[in-house]
N, CA, C and O atoms as a DFTB+ gen file, in Angstrom:
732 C
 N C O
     1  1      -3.141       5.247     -18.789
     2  2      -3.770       6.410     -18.200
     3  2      -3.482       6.418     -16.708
     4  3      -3.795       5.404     -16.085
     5  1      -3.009       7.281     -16.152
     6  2      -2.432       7.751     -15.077
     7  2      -3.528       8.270     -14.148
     8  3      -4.300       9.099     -14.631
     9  1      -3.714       7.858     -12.767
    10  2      -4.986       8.442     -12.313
    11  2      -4.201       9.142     -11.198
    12  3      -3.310       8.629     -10.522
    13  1      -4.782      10.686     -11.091
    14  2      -4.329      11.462      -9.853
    15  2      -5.334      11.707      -8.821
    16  3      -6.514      11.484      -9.092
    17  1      -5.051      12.071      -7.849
    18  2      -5.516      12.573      -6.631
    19  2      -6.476      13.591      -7.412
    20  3      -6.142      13.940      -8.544
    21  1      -7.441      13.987      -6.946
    22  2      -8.791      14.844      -7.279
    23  2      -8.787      15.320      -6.048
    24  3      -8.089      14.917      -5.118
    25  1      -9.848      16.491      -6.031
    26  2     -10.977      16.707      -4.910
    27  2     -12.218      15.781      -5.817
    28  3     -12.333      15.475      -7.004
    29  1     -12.989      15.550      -4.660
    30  2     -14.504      15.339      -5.089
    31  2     -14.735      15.628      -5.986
    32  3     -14.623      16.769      -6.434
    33  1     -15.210      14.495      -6.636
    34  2     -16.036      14.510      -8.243
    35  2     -17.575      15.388      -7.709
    36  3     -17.873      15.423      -6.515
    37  1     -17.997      15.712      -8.232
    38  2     -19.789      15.958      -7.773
    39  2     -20.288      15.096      -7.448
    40  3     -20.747      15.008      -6.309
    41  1     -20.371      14.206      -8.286
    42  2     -20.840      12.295      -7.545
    43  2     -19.807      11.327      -7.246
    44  3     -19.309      10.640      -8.138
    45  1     -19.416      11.229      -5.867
    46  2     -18.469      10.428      -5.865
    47  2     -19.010       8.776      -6.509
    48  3     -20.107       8.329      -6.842
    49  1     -17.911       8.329      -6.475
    50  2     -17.819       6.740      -6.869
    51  2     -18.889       5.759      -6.424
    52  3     -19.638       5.934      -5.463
    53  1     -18.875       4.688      -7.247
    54  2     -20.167       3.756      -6.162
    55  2     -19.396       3.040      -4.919
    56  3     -19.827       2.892      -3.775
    57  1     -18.309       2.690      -5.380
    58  2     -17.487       2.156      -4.427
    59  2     -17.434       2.808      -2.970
    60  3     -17.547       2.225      -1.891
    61  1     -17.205       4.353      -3.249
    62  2     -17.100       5.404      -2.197
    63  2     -18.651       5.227      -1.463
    64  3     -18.989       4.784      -0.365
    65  1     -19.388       5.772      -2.579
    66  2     -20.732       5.865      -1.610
    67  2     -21.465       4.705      -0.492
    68  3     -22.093       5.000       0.525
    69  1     -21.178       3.318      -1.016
    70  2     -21.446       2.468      -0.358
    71  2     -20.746       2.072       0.730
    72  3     -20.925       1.153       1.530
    73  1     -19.777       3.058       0.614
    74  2     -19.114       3.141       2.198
    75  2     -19.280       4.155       2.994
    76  3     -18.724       4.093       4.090
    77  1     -20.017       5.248       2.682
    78  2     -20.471       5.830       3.535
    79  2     -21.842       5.510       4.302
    80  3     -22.805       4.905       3.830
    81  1     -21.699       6.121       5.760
    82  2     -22.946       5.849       7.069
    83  2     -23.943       6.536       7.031
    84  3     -24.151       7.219       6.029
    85  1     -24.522       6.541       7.735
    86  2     -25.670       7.517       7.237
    87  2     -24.928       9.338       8.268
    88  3     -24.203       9.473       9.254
    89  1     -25.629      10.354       7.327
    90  2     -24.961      11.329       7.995
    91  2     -23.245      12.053       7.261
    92  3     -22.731      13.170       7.193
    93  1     -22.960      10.975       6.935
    94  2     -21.482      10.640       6.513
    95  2     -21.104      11.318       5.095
    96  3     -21.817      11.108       4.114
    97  1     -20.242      11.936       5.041
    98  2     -20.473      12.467       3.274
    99  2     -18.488      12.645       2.686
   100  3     -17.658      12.782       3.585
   101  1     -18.316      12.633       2.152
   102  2     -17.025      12.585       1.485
   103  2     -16.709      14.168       0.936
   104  3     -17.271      14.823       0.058
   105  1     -15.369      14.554       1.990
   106  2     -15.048      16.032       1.741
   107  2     -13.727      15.733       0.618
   108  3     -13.789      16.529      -0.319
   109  1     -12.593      14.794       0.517
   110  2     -12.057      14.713      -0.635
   111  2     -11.752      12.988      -1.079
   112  3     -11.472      12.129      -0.242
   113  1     -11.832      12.829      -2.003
   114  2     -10.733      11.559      -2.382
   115  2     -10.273      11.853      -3.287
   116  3     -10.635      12.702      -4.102
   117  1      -8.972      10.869      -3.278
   118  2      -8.184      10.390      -4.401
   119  2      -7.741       9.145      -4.538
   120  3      -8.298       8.133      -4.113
   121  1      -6.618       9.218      -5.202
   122  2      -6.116       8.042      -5.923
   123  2      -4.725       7.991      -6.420
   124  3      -4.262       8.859      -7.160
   125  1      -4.063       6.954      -5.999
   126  2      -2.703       6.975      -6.129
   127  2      -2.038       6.581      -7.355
   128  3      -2.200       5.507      -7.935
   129  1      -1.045       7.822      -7.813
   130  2      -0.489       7.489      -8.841
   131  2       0.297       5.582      -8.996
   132  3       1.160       5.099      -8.264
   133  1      -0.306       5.006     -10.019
   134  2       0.048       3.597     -10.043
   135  2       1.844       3.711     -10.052
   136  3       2.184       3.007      -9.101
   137  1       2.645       4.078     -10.470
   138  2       3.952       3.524     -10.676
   139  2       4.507       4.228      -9.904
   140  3       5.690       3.910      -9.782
   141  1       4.040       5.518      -8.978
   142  2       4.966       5.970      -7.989
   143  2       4.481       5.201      -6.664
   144  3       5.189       5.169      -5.658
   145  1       3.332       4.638      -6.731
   146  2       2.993       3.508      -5.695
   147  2       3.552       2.324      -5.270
   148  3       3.868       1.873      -4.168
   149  1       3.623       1.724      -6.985
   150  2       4.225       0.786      -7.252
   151  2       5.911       0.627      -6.808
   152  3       6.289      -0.397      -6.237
   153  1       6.701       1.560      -7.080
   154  2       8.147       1.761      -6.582
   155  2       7.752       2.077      -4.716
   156  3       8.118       1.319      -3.817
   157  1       7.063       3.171      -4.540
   158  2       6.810       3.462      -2.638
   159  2       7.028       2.022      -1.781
   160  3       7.671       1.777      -0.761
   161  1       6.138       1.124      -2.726
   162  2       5.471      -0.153      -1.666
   163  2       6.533      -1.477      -2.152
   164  3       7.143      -2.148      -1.319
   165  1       6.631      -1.727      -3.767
   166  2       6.931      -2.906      -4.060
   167  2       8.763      -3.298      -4.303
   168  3       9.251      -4.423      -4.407
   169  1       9.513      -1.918      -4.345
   170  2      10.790      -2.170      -4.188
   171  2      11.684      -2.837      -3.721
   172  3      12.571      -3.460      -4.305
   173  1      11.360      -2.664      -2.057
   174  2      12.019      -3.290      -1.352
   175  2      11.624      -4.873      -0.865
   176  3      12.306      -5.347       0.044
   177  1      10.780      -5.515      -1.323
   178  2      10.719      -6.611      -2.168
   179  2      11.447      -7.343      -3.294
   180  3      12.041      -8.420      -3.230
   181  1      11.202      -6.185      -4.777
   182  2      12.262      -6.356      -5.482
   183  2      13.600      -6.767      -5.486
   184  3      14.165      -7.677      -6.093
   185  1      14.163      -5.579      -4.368
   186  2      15.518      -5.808      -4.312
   187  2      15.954      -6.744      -3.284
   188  3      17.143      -7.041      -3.401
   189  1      15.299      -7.341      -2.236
   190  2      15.723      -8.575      -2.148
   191  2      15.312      -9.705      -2.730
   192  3      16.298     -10.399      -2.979
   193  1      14.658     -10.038      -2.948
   194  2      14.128     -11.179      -4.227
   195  2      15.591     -11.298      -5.282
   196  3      16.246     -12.328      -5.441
   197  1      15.813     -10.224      -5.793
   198  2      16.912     -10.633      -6.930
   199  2      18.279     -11.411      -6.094
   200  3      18.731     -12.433      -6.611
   201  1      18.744     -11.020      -5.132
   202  2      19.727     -12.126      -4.511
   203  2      18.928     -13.406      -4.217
   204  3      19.414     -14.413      -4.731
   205  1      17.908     -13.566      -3.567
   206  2      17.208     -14.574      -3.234
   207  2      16.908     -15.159      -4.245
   208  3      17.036     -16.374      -4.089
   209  1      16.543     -14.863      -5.287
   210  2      16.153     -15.921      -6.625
   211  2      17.247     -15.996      -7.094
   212  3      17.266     -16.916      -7.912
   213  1      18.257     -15.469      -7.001
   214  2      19.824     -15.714      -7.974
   215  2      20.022     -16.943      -7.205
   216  3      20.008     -17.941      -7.926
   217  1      20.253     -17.239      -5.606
   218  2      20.755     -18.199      -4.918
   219  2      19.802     -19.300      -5.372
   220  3      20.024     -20.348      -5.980
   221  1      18.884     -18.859      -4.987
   222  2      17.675     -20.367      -5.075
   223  2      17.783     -21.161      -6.139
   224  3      17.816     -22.391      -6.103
   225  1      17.846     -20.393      -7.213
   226  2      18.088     -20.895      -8.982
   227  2      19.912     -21.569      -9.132
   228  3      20.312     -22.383      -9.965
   229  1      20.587     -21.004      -8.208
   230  2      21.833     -21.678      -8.217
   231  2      21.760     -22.885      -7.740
   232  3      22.126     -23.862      -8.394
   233  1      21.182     -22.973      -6.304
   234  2      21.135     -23.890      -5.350
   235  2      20.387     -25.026      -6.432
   236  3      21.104     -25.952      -6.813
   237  1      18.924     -24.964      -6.943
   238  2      18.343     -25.512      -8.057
   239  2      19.547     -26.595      -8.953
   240  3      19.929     -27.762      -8.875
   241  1      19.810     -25.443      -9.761
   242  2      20.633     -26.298     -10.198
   243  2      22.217     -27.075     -10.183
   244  3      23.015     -27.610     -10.954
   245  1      22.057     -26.752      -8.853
   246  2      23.235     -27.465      -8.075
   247  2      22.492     -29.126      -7.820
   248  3      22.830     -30.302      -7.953
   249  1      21.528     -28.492      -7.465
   250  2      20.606     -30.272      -6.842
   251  2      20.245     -31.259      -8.234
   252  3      20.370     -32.484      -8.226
   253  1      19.797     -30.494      -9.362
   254  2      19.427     -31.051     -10.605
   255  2      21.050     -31.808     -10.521
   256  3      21.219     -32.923     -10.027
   257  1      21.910     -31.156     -10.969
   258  2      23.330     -32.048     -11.060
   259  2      23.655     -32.823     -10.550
   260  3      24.294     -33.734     -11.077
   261  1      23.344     -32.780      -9.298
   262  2      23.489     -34.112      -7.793
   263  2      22.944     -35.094      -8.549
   264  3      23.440     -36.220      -8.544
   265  1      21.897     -34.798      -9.264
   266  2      20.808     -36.221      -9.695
   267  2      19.872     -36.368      -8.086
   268  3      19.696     -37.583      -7.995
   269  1      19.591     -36.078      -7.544
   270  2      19.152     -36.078      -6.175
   271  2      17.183     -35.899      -6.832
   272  3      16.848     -35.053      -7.661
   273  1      16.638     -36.469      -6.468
   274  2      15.069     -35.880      -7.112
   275  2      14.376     -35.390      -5.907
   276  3      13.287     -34.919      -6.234
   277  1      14.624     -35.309      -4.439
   278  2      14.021     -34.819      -3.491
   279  2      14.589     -33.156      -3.012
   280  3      13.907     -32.262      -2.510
   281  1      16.156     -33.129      -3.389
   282  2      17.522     -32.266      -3.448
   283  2      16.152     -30.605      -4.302
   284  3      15.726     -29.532      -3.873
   285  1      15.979     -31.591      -5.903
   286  2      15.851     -30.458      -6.890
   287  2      14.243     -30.576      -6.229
   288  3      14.025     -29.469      -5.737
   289  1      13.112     -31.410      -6.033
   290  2      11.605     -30.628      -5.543
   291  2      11.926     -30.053      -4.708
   292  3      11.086     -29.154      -4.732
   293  1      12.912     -29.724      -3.436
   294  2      12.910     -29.206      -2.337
   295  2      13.209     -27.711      -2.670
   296  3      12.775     -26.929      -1.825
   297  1      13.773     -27.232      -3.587
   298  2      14.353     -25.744      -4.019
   299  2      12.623     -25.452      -4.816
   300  3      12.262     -24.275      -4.825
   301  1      12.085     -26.034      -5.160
   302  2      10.836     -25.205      -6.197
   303  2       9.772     -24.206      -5.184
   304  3       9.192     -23.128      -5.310
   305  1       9.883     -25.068      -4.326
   306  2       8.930     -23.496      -3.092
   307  2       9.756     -22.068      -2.623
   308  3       9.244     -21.028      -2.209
   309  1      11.399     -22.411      -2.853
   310  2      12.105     -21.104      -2.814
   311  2      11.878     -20.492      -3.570
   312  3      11.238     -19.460      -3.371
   313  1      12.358     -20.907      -4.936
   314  2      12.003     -20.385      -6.304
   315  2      10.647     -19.179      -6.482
   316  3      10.571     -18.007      -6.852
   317  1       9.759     -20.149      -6.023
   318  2       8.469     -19.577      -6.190
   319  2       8.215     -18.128      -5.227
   320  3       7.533     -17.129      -5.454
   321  1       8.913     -18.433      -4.295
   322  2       8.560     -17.274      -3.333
   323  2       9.436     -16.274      -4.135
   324  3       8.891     -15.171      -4.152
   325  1      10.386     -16.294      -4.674
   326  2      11.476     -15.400      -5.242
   327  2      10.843     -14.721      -6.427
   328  3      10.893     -13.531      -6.736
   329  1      10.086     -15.973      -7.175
   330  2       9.408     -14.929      -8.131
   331  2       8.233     -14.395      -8.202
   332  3       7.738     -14.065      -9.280
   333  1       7.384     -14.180      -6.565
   334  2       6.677     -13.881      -6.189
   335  2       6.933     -12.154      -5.819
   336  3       6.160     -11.209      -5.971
   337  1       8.529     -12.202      -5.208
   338  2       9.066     -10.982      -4.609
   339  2       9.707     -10.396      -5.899
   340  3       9.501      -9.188      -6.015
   341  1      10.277     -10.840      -6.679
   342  2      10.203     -10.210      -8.534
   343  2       9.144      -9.723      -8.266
   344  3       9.395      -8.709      -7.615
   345  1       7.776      -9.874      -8.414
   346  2       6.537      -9.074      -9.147
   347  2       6.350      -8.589      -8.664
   348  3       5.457      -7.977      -9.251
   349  1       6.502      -8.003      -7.397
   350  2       5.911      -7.600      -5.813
   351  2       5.745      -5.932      -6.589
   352  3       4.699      -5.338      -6.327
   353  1       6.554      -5.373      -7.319
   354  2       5.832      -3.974      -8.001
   355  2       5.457      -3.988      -9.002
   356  3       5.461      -2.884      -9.546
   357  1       4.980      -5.050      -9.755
   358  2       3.990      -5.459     -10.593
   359  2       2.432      -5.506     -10.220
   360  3       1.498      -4.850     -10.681
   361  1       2.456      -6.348      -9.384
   362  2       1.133      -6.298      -8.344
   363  2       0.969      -5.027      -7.571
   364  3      -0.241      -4.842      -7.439
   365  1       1.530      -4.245      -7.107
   366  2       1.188      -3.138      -6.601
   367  2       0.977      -1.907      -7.649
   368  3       0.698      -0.861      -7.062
   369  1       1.024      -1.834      -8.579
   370  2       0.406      -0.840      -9.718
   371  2      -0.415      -1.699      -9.747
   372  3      -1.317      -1.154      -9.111
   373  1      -0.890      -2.944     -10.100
   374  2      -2.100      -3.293     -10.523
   375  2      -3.211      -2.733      -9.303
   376  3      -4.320      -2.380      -9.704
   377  1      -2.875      -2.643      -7.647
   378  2      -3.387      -2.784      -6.533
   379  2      -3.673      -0.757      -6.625
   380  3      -4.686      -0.143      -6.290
   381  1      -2.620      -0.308      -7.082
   382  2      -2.768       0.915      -7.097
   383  2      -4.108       1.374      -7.966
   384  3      -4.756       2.345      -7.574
   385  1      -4.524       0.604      -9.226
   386  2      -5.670       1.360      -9.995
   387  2      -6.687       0.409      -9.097
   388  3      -7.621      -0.037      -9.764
   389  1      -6.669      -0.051      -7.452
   390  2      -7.938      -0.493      -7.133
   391  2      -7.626       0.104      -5.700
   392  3      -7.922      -0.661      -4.783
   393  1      -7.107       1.275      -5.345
   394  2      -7.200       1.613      -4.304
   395  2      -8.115       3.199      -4.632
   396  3      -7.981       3.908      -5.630
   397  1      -8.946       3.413      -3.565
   398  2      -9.101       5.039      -2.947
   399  2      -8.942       4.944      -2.002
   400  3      -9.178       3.937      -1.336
   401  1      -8.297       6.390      -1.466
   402  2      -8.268       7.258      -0.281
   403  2      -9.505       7.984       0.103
   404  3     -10.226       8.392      -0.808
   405  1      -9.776       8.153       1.099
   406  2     -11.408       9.204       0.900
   407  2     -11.036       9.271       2.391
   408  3     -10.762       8.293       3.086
   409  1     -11.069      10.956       2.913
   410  2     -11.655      11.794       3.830
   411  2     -12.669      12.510       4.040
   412  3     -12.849      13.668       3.663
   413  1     -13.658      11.557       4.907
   414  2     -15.178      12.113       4.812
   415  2     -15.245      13.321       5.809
   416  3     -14.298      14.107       5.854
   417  1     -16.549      13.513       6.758
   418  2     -16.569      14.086       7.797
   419  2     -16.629      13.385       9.203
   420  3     -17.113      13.786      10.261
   421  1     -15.921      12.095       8.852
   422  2     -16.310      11.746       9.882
   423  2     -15.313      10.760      10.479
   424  3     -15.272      10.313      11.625
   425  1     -14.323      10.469       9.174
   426  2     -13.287       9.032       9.420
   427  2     -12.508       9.167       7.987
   428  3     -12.927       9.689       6.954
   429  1     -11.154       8.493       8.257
   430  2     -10.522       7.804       6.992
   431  2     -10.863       7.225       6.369
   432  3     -12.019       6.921       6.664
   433  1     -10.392       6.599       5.164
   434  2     -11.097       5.361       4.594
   435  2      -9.637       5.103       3.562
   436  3      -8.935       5.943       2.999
   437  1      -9.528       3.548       3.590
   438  2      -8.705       3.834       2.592
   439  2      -9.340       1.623       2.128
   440  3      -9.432       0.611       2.822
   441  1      -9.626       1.991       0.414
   442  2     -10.503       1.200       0.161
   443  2      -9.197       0.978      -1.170
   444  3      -8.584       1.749      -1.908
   445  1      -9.230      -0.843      -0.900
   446  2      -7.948      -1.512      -1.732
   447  2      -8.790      -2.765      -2.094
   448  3      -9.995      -2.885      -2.318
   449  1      -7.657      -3.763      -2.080
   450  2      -7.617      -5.265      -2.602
   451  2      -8.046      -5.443      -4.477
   452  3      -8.829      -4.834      -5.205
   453  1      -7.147      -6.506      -4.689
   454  2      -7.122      -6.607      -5.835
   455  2      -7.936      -7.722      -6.140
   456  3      -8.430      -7.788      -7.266
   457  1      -8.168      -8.677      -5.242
   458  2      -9.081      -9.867      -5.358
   459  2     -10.408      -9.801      -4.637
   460  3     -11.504     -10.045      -5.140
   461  1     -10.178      -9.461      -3.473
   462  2     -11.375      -9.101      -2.836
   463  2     -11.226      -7.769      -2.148
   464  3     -10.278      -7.357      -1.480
   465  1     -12.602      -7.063      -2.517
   466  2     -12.552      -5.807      -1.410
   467  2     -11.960      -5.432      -0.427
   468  3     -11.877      -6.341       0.399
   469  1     -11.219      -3.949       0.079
   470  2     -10.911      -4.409       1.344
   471  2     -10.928      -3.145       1.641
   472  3     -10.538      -2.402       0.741
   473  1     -11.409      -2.434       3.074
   474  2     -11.601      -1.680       3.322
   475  2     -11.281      -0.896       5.165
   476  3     -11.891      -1.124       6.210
   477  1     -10.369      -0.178       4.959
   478  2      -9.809       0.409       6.403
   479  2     -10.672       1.231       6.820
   480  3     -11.456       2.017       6.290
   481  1     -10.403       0.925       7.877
   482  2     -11.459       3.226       8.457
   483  2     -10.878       3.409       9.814
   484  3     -10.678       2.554      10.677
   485  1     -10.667       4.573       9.835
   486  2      -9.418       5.335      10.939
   487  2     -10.219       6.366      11.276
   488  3     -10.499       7.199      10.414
   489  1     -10.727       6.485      12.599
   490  2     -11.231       7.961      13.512
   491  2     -10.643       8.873      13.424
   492  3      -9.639       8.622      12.757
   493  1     -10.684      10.130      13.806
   494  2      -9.975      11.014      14.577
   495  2      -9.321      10.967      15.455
   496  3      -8.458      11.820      15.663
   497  1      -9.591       9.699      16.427
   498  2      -8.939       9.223      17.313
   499  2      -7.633       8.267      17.374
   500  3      -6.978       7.777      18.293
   501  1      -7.562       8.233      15.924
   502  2      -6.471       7.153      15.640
   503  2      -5.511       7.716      14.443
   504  3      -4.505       7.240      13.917
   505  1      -6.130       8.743      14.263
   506  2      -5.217       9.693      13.291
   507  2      -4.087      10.199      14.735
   508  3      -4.407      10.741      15.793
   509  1      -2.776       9.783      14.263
   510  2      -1.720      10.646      14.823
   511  2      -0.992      11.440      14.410
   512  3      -1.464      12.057      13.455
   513  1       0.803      11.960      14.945
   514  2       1.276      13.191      13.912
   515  2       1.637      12.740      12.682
   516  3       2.300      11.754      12.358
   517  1       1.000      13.774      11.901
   518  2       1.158      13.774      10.167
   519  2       2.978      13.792       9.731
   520  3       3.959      14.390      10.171
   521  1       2.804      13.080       8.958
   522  2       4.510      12.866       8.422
   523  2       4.160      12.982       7.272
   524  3       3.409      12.073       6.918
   525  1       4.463      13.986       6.252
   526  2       4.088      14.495       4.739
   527  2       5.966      13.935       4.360
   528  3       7.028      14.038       4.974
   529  1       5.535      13.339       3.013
   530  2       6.842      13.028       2.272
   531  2       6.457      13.626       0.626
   532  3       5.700      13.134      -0.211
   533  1       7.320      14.896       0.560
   534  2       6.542      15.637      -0.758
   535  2       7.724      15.411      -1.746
   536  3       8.793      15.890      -1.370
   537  1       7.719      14.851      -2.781
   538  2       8.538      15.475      -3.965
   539  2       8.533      16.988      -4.584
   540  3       7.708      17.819      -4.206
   541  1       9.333      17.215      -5.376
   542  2       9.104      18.249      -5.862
   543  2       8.016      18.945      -6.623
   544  3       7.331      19.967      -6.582
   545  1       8.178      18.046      -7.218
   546  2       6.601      18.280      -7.648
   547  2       5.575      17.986      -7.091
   548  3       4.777      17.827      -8.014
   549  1       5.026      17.792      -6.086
   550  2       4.072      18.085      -5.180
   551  2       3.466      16.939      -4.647
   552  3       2.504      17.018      -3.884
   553  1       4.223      15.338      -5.182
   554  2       3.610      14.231      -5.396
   555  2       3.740      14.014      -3.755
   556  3       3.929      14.954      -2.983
   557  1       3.645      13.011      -3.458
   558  2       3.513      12.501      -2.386
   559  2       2.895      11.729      -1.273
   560  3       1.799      11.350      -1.686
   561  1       3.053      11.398      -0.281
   562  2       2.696      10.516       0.799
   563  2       1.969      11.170       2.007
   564  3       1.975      12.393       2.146
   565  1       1.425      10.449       2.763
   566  2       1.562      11.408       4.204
   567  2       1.263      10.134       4.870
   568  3       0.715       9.259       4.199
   569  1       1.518       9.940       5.959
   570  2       1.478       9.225       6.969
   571  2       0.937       9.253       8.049
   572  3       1.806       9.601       8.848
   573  1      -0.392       9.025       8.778
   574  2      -1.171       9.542       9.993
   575  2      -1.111       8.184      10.851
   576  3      -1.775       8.222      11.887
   577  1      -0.632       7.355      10.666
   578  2      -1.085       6.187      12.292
   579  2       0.119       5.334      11.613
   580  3       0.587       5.278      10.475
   581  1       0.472       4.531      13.177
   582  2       1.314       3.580      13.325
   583  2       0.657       2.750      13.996
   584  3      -0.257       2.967      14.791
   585  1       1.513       0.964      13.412
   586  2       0.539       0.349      14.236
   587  2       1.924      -0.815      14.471
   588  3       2.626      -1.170      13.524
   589  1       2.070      -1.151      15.462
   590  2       3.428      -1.524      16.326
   591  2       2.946      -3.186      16.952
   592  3       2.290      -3.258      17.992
   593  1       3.349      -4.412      16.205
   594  2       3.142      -5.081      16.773
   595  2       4.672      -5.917      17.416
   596  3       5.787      -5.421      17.578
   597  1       4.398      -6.738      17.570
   598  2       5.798      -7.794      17.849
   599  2       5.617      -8.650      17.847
   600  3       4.573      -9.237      18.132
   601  1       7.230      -9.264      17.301
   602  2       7.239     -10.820      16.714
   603  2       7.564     -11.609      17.574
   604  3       7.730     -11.129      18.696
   605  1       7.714     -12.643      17.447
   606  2       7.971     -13.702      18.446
   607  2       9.566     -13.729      19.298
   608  3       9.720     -14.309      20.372
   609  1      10.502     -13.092      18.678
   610  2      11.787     -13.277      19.648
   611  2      11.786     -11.685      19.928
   612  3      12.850     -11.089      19.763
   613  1      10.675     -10.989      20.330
   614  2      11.223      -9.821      21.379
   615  2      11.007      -8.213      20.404
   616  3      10.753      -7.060      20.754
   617  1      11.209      -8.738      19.335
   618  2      11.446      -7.453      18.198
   619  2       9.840      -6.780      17.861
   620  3       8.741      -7.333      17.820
   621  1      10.187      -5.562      17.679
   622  2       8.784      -4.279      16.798
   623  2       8.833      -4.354      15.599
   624  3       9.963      -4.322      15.111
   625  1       7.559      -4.491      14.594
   626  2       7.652      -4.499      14.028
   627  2       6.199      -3.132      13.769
   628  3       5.069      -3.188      14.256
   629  1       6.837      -1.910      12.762
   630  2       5.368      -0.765      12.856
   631  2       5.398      -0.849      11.526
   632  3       6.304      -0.780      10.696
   633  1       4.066      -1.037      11.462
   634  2       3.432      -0.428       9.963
   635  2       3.340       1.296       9.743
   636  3       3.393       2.210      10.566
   637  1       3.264       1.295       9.031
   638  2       3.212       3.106       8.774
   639  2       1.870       3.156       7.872
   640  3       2.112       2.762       6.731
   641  1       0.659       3.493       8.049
   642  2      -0.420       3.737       7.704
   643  2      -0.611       5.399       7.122
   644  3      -0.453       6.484       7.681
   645  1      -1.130       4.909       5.379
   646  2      -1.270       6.538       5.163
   647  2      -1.745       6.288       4.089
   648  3      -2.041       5.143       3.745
   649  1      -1.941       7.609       3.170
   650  2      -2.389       7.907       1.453
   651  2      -0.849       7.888       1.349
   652  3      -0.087       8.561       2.042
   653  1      -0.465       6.909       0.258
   654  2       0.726       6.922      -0.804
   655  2       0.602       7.249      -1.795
   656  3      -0.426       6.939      -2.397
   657  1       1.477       7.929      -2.334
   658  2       1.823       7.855      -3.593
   659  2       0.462       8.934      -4.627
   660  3      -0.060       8.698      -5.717
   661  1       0.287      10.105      -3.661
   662  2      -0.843      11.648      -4.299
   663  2      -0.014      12.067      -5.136
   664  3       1.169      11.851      -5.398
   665  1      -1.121      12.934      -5.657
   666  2      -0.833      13.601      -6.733
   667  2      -0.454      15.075      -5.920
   668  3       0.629      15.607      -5.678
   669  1      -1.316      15.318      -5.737
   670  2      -1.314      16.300      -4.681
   671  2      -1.767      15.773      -3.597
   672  3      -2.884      15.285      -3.426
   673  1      -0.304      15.925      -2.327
   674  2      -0.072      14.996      -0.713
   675  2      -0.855      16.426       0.186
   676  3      -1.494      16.173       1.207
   677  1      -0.746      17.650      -0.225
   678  2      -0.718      19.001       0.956
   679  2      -2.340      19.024       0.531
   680  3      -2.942      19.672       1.387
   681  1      -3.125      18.594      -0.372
   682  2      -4.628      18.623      -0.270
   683  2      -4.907      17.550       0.976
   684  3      -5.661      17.668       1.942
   685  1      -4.137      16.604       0.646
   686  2      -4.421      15.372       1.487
   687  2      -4.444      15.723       2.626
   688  3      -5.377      16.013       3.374
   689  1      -2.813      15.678       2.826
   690  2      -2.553      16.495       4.554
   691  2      -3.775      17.625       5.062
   692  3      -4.435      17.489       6.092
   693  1      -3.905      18.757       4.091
   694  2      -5.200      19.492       4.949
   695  2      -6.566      19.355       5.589
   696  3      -7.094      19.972       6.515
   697  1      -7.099      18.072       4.594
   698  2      -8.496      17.465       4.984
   699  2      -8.373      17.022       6.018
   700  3      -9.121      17.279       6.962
   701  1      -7.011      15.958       6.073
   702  2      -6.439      15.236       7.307
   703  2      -6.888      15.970       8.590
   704  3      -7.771      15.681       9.397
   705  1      -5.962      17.075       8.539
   706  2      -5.444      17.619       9.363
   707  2      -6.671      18.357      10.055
   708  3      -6.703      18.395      11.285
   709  1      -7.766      18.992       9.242
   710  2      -9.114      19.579       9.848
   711  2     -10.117      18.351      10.112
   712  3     -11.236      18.616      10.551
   713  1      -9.687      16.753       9.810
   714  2     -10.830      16.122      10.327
   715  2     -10.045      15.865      11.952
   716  3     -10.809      15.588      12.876
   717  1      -8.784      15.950      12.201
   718  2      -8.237      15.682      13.528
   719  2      -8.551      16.688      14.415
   720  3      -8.579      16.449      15.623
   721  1      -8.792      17.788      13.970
   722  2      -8.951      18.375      15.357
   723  2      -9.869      18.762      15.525
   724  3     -10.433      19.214      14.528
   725  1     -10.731      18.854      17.082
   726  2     -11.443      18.642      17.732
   727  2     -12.580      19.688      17.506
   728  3     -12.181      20.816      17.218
   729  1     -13.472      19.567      17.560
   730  2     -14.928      19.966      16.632
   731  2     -15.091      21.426      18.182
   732  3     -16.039      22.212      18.192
């Protein structure tokens, strides 16, 4: 069962409600389609993992042949990370049926984690320009904040913060777009 983007149920969620403040009320949520999430977020993972576990598993059993016993434990933490980045869009459909989006009147919210709760919230003040990524069929992304840190030899590294992977992205974008500007 496939869950799409909604407007507001009449009663939102318990999850939802217990995140709202007092005052605070929920003008839409949704929910991201699991396997167009799953490809958005966990791909490019995928596709490096498969060279990376091809080598590691070579290298593996290059060391098993050596007869070396420190050679072959030393490859099993590659391994592992490789078939960690295999599942990487496995785990994100699972992460997808535990995420909402929700635009209240007052802030973002975007409420995840697959093990433990986890929960964002973005002002008006931290909403920036909207970047809508629509398929044809109407699915889509939108993108409102960047967040730009840097690594240790000099380089940026930005997250792109948004609702992925709607059913309907231009409901999204509109709530967005009337909680940003200025009352």
């Amino acid at each position: 069962m496939a869950m799409t983007a909604t407007a507001t149920p009449a009663r939102p969620t318990a999850e939802v409600e217990r995140e709202m403040r007092a005052a605070e009320r929920p003008l839409w949520v949704g929910y991201p389609i699991p396997g167009k999430f799953a490809i958005k977020t966990g791909m490019r993972a995928l596709l490096f993992g498969i060279p990376w576990t091809a080598f590691c598993v070579f290298w593996e059993l290059q060391a098993i042949r050596s007869g070396s016993i420190f050679m072959s434990l030393w490859g099993v933490p590659f391994i592992l990370i490789g078939l960690s980045m295999l599942t990487s869009p496995l785990v994100q459909y699972w992460l997808a049926h535990r995420t909402i989006y929700v635009v209240s009147n007052q802030r973002l919210l975007i409420l995840d984690g697959l093990l433990r709760p986890s929960v964002r919230s973005f002002f008006p003040s931290d909403i920036g320009h909207l970047r809508v990524d629509e398929a044809k069929d109407g699915s889509g992304s939108v993108v409102f904040s960047e967040k730009r840190t840097q690594d240790a030899e000099g380089g940026w590294t930005v997250e792109r913060i948004g609702f992925i992977a709607l059913a309907k992205v231009r409901d999204a974008e509109g709530h967005i777009a009337a909680l940003k500007k200025p009352a």
